[in-house]
C-alpha positions, 0 to 999 in steps of 0.5 A, spaced: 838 269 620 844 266 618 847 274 617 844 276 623 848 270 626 855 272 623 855 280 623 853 279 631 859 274 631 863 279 628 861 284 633 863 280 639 870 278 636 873 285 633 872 288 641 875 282 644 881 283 639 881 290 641 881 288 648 886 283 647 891 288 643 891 293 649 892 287 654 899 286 650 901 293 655 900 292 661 902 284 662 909 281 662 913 278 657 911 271 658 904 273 657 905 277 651 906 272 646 900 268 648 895 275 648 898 276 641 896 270 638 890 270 641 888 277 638 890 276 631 886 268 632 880 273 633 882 278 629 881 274 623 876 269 626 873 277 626 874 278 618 872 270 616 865 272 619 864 279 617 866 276 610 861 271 611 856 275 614 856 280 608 856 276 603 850 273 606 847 280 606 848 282 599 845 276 596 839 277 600 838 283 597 839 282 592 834 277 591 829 282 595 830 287 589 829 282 584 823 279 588 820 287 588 822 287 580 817 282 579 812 285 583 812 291 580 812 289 573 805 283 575 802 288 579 803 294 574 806 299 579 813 302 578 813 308 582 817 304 587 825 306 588 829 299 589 836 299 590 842 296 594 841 303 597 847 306 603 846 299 609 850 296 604 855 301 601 857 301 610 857 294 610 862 293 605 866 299 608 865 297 615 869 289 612 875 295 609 875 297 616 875 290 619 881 288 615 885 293 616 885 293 623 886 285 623 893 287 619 895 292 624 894 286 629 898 280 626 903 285 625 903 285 633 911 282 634 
C-alpha cells in the first residue's frame, strides 16, 4: 500500500514539475523566480518519493521470492520460475530518468 502511495505521489509531482518548467516561458520576470522554485521543490519532493517508493518495492519483492523459495521447497515443486523479473529493472530506470530530469530542473536560473 505504502509503495503504491509513494509511485502515485511521484506521478503527480514529476507532471507538475514539468508544468511549472514550461510556465517559467511564458510569464513575466517577476514570476519567473517564484515557478522556478516551485519546480525544483517538486522536482526533488518527485525524486524523495520515487526513492522511497522504489525501495519499498524492491523489498516487497524480494520478500515475495524468498517467500516462494520456502513454498517450494516445503511443497516439493520446483518448476516455478522467481526472480526480480523486467517491472523492477524499469522501475529503477524509471528513478535514473527522474534524476535526470530534477538536475536539468535546478539548473533553471
Amino acid at each position: 500500500m505504502a509503495t503504491q502511495a509513494f509511485i502515485t505521489i511521484c506521478c503527480i509531482l514529476a507532471p507538475l514539475s514539468a508544468i511549472s518548467v514550461l510556465l517559467i516561458t511564458l510569464v513575466n520576470e517577476n514570476l519567473k523566480k517564484s515557478i522556478s522554485l516551485v519546480a525544483k521543490v517538486l522536482a526533488i519532493a518527485s525524486v524523495i518519493s520515487r526513492i522511497i517508493g522504489i525501495g519499498l518495492e524492491i523489498n516487497i519483492v524480494v520478500n515475495a521470492i524468498k517467500y516462494m523459495d520456502t513454498v517450494e521447497n516445503m511443497v516439493g515443486i520446483n518448476n516455478w520460475n522467481t526472480s526480480m523479473g523486467v517491472s523492477c529493472i524499469l522501475v529503477i530506470v524509471a528513478l535514473a530518468l527522474n534524476l535526470v530530469g530534477a538536475v536539468l530542473t535546478l539548473m533553471i536560473k
